[in-house]
C-alpha positions in Angstrom: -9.9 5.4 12.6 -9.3 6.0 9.1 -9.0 10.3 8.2 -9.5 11.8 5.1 -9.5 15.6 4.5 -12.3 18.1 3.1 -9.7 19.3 0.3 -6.4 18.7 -0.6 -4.7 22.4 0.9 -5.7 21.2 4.2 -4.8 17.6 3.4 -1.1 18.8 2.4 -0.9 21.0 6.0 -2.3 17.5 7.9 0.5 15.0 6.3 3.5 17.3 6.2 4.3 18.7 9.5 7.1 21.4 7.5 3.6 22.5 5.6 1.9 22.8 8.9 4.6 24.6 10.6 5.1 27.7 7.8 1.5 27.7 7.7 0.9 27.9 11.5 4.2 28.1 13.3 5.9 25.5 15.1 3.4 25.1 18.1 0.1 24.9 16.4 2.1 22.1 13.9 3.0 20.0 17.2 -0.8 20.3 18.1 -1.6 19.4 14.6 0.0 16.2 14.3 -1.0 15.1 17.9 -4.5 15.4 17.2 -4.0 13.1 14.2 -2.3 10.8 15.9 -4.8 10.7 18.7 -7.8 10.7 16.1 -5.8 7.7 14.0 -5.2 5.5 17.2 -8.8 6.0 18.3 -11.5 3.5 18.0 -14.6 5.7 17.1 -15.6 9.4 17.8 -17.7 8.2 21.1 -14.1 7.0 22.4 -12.5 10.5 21.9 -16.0 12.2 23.7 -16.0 9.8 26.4 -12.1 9.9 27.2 -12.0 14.1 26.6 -9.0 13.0 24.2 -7.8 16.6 22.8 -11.1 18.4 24.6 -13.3 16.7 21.9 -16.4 17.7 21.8 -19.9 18.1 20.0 -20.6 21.2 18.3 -24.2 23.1 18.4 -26.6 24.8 16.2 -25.3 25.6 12.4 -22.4 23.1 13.0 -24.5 20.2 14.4 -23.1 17.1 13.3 -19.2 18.0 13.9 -16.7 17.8 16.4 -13.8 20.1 17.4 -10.4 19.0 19.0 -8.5 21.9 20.7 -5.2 23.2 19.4 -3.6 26.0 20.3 -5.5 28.5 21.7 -8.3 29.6 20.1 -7.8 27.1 17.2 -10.0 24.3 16.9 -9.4 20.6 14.3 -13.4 20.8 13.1 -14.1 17.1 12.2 -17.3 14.8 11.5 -17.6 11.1 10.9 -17.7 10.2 7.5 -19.4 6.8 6.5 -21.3 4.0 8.1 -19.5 0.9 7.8 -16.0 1.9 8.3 -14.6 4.1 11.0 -14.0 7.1 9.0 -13.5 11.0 10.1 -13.1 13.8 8.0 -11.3 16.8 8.9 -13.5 19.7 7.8 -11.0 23.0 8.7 -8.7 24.6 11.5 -10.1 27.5 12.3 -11.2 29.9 15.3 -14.9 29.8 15.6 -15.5 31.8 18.2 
């Protein structure tokens, strides 16, 4: 699948893993780039639900519509599919929605 990125502050932590890391620290930048990787080599979003890649799954209620990879612990990749034609996913935020 083919990523793009909600805005470009999030898009700079996503393609440079040194960004990621003095944002996040090293772990959470490991995870970071592994869920890219795994989203990137995926065929479609119902791949990633049906295999559990990265604990994908559905979200509920006000974010209906989205799905959330873990990271590292309580840190979620928020992500929906963006576009019809293509194979397309956007990654909305990293964030701890709980």
């Amino acid at each position: 699948m083919d990523i793009t990125y909600k805005n470009r502050k999030l898009e700079r932590v996503c393609r440079d893993s040194r960004v990621a890391e003095k944002t996040y620290g090293r772990m959470m930048a490991f995870k970071i780039m592994q869920r890219l990787e795994e989203l990137s080599a995926a065929d479609s979003v119902d791949m990633l639900l049906r295999f559990h890649i990265g604990r994908c799954h559905a979200l509920t209620q006000n974010r209906r519509g989205q799905y959330a990879m873990d990271l590292v612990h309580p840190y979620r990749m928020i992500f929906e599919e963006y576009g019809d034609v293509f194979k397309v996913v956007m990654i909305m935020e990293i964030v701890d929605y709980h």
